[in-house]
GUPA-248102 format. One line per 3 residues: number of its first residue (from 1); their letters; for each residue x, y, z of C-alpha. Coordinates in Angstrom, 1 decimal, decimal comma, always signed. Example, Ala and Ser with C-alpha at 12.3 -4.5 7.8 and 13.67 -1.06 7.14 Angstrom:
1> AS> +12,3 -4,5 +7,8 ~ +13,7 -1,1 +7,1
//
This chain:
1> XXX> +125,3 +126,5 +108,0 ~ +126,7 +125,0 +111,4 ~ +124,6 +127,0 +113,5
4> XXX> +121,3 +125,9 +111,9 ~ +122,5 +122,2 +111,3 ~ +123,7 +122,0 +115,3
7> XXX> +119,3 +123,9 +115,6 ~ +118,1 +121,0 +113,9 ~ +120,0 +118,2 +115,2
10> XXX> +119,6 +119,3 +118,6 ~ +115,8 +120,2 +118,3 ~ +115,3 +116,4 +116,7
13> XXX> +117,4 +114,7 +119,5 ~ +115,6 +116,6 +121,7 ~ +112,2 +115,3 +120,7
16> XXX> +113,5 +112,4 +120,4 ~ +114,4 +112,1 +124,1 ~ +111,1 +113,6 +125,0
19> XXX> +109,3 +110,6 +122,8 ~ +111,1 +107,9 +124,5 ~ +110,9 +109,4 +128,0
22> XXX> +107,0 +108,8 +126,7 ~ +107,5 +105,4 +125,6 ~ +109,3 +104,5 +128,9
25> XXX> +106,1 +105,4 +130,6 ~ +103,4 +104,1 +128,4 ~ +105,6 +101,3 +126,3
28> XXX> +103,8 +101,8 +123,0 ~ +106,1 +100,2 +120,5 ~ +104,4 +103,0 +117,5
31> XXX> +106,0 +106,1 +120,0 ~ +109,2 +104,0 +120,1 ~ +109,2 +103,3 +116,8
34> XXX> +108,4 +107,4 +115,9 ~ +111,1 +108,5 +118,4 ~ +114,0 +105,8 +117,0
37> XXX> +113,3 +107,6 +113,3 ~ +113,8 +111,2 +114,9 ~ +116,8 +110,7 +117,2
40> XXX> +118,6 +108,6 +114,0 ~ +117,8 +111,7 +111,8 ~ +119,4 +114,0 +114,6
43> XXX> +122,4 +112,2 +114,8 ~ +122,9 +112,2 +111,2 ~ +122,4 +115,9 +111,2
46> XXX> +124,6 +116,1 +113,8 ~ +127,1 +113,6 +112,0 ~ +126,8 +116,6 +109,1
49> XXX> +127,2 +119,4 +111,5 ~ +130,5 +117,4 +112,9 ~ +132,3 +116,8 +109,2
52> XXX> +131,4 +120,3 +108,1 ~ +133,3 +121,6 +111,1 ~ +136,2 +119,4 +110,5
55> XXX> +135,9 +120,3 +107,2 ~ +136,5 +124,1 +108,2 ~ +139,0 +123,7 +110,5
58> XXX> +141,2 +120,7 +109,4 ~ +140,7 +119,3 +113,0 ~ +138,2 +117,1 +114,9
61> XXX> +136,3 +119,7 +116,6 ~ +136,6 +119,6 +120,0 ~ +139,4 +122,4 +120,8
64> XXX> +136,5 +123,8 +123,1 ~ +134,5 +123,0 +126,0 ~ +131,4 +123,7 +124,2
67> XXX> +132,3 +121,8 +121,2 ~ +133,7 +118,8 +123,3 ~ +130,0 +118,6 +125,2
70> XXX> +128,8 +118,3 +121,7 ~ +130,8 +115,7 +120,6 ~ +130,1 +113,6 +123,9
73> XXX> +126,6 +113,6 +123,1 ~ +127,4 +112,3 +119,7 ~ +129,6 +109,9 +120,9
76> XXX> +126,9 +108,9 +123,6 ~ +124,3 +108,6 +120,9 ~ +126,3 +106,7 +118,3
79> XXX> +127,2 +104,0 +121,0 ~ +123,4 +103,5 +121,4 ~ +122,3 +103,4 +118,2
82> XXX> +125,3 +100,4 +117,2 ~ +124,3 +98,3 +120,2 ~ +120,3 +99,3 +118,9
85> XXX> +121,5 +97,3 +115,4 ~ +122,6 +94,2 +118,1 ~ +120,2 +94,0 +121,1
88> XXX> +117,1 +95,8 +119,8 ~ +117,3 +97,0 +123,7 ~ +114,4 +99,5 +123,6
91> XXX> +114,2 +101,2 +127,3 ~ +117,8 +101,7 +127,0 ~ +117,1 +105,0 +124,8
94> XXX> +115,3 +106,3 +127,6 ~ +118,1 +106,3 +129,6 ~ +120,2 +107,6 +127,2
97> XXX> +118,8 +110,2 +125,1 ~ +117,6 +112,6 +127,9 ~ +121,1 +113,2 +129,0
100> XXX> +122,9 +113,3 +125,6 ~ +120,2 +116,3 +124,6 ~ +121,4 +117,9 +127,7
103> XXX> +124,9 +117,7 +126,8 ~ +123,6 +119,6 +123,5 ~ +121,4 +121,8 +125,7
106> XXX> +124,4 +122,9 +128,2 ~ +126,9 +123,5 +125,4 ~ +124,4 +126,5 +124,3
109> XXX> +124,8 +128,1 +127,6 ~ +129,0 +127,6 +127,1 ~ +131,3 +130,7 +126,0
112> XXX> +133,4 +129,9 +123,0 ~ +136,6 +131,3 +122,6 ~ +137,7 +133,1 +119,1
115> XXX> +139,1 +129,9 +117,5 ~ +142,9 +130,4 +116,6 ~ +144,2 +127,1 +114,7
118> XXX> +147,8 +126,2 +115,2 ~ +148,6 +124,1 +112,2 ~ +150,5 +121,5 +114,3
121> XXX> +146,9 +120,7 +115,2 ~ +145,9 +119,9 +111,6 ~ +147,2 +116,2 +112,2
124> XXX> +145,3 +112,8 +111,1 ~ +146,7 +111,8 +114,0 ~ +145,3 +113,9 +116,4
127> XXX> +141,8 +113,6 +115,0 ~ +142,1 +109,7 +114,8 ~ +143,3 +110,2 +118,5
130> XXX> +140,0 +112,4 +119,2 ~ +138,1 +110,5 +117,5 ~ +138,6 +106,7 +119,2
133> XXX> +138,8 +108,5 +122,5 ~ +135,5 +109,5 +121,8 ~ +133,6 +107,1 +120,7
136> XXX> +135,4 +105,0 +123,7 ~ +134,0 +107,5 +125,9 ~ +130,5 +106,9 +124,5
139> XXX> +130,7 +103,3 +124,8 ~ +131,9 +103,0 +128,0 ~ +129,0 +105,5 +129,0
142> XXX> +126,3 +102,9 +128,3 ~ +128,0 +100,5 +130,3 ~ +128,0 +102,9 +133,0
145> XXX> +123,7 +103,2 +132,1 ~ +123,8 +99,7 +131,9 ~ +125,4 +98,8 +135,3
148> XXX> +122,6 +101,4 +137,2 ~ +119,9 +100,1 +135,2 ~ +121,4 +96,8 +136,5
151> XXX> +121,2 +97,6 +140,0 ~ +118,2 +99,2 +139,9 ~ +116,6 +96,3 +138,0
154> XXX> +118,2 +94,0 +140,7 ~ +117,0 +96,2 +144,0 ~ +113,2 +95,4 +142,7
157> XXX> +114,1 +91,6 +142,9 ~ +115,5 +91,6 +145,6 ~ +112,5 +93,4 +147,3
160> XXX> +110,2 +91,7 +145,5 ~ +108,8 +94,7 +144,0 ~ +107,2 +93,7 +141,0
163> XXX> +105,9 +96,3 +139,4 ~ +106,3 +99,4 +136,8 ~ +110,0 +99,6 +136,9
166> XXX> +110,6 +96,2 +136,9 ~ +108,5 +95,4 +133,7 ~ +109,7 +98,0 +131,8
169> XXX> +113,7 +97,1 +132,5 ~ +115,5 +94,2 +131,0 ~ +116,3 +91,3 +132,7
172> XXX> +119,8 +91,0 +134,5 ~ +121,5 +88,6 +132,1 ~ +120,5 +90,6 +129,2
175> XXX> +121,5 +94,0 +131,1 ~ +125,0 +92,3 +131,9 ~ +125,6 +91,4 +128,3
178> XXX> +125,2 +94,5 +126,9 ~ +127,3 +96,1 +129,5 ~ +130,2 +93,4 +129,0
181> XXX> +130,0 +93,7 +125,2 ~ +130,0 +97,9 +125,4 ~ +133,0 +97,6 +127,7
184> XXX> +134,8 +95,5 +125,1 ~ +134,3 +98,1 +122,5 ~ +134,8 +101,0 +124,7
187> XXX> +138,0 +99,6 +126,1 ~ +139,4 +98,8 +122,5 ~ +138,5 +102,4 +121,7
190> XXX> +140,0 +103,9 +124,7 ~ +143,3 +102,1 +124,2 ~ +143,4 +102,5 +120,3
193> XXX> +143,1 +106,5 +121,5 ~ +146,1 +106,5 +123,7 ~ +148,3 +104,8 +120,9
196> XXX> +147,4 +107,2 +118,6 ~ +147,3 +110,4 +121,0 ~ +151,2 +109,0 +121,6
199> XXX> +151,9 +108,8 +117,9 ~ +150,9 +113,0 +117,5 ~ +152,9 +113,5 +120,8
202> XXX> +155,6 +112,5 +119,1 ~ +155,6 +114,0 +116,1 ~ +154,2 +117,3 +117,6
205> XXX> +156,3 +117,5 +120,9 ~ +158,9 +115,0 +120,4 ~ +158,0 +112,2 +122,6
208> XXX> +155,4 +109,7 +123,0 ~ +154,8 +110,3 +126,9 ~ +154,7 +113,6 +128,7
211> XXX> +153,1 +112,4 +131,9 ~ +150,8 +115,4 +131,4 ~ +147,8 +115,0 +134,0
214> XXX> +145,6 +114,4 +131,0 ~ +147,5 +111,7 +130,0 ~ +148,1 +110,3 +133,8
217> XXX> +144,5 +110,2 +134,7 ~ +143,9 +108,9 +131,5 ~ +146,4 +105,9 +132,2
220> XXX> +144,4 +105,5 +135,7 ~ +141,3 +105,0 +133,9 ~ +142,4 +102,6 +131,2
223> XXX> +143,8 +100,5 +133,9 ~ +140,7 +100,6 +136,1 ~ +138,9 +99,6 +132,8
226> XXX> +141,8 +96,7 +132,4 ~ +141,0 +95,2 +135,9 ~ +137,3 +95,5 +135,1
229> XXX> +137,9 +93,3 +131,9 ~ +140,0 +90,8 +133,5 ~ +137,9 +90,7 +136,4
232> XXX> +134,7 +89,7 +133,8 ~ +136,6 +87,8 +131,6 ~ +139,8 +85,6 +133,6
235> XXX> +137,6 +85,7 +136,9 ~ +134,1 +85,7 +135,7 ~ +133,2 +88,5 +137,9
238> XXX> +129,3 +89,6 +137,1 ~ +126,4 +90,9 +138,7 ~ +126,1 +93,4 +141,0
241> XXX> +130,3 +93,9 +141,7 ~ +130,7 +94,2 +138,3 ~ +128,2 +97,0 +137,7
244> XXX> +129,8 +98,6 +141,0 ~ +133,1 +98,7 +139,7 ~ +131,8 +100,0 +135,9
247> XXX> +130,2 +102,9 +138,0 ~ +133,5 +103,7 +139,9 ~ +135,6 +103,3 +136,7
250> XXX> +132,7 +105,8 +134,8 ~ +133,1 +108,2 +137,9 ~ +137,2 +107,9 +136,8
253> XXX> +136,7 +108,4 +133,4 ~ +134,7 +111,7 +133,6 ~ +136,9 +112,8 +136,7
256> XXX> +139,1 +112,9 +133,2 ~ +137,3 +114,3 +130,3 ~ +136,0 +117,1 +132,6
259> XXX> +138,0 +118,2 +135,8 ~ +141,6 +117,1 +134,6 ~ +140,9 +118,9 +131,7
262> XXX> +139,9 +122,6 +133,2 ~ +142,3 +122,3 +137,0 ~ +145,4 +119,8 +136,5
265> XXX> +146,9 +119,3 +132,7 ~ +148,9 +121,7 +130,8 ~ +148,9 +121,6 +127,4
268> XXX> +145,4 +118,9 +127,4 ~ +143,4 +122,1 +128,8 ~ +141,1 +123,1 +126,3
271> XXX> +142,1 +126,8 +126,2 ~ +146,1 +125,5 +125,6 ~ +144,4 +123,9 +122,7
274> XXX> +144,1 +126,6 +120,6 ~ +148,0 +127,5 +121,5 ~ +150,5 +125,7 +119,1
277> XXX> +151,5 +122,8 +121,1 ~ +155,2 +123,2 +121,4 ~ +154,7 +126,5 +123,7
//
């Protein structure tokens, strides 16, 4: 049942991208419109395909590479879609789509280990952990689109280049909006996931903090993120330094989810997932 819900989800995201990669280029509202229905029928499939695994296994799935890509892309998706309900942003799909159906596209091409479930793991906890930290992750994702979109948008002003791109993107003030209210929501996600990833440290290793370099790098990022809120919201830093620093936090924050994960932390690596967690 997974396998063919994961087909289907991924081959309507997938079209979905390709329809607003369309759209993007020839900006009529009835491809949008077409596009908007597929991708939201994806990601509900995908929603399906998510519960049924957790279902299975008693944990968020995401013990694996492969099935973390997967999540991402949901995450990615599911942050679009709520700030859809909000700003109606249309282009922004473009921008994000293409790349979350190549998160679904890569994870194909990902070895999966055999799947050994310690029952330490089987904490609400840990999935509520997994699944703030994610959905941060996905939020703070668009305001990494946002803040290139921003500098792109801001290059063709600058230059005075008028044209294709600059029609089709937003204008700044409504670019930096959604990028300061996504880094509001990503933030409260991200540091709603570290409280709660501390609360299943403690019950499943006996302490809150294990300066594991997951959980360091982690720390770096939140505090990046922390300046960047403070900057925007006590300083009223916006514009183009803004967008700059939401790039080099982003640039963090993956640094994090992907190369911490496989070359630095111990017991955060996703193969030391499947191992109960007090080896």
């Amino acid at each position: 049942m997974d396998f063919w819900l994961f087909r289907l989800s991924a081959t309507l995201i997938l079209l979905a991208a390709g329809g607003l990669i369309v759209f993007s280029i020839k900006q009529q509202k009835p491809v949008f419109i077409r596009s908007l229905l597929l991708l939201w029928i994806g990601y509900i499939c995908l929603t399906l395909l998510l519960l049924f695994q957790y279902r299975q296994m008693g944990v968020a799935p995401v013990l694996t590479f492969r099935a973390a890509l997967v999540f991402f892309a949901w995450a990615v998706l599911g942050a679009y879609l709520f700030l859809y309900l909000k700003f109606k942003l249309m282009i922004l799909g473009s921008f994000i789509a293409p790349p979350a159906a190549g998160l679904l596209i890569l994870s194909l091409f990902v070895t999966a280990p055999e799947l050994t479930i310690h029952p330490a793991l089987k904490n609400p906890w840990l999935s509520l952990h997994i699944l703030t930290s994610g959905l941060g992750n996905g939020m703070l994702s668009v305001t990494f689109v946002t803040a290139v979109m921003y500098l792109l948008q801001e290059r063709q002003i600058k230059h005075k280049r008028f044209g294709s791109l600059y029609q089709r993107l937003p204008s700044l003030e409504t670019l930096d909006n959604v990028s300061r209210y996504s880094l509001i929501f990503g933030f409260a996600l991200l540091t709603i996931g570290i409280i709660t990833g501390s609360v299943y440290a403690q019950s499943a290793l006996g302490t809150y903090w294990q300066w594991d370099s997951k959980e360091v790098w982690t720390l770096i990022v939140w505090l990046i993120y922390a300046v960047l809120l403070h900057e925007r919201f006590a300083v009223g830093l916006r514009g183009r330094k803004a967008a700059w620093l939401s790039i080099l936090a982003f640039m963090f924050l993956i640094f994090s989810f992907i190369g911490v994960n496989f070359w630095f932390s111990d017991y955060h690596r996703f193969e030391n997932l499947l191992r109960p967690p007090l080896l």
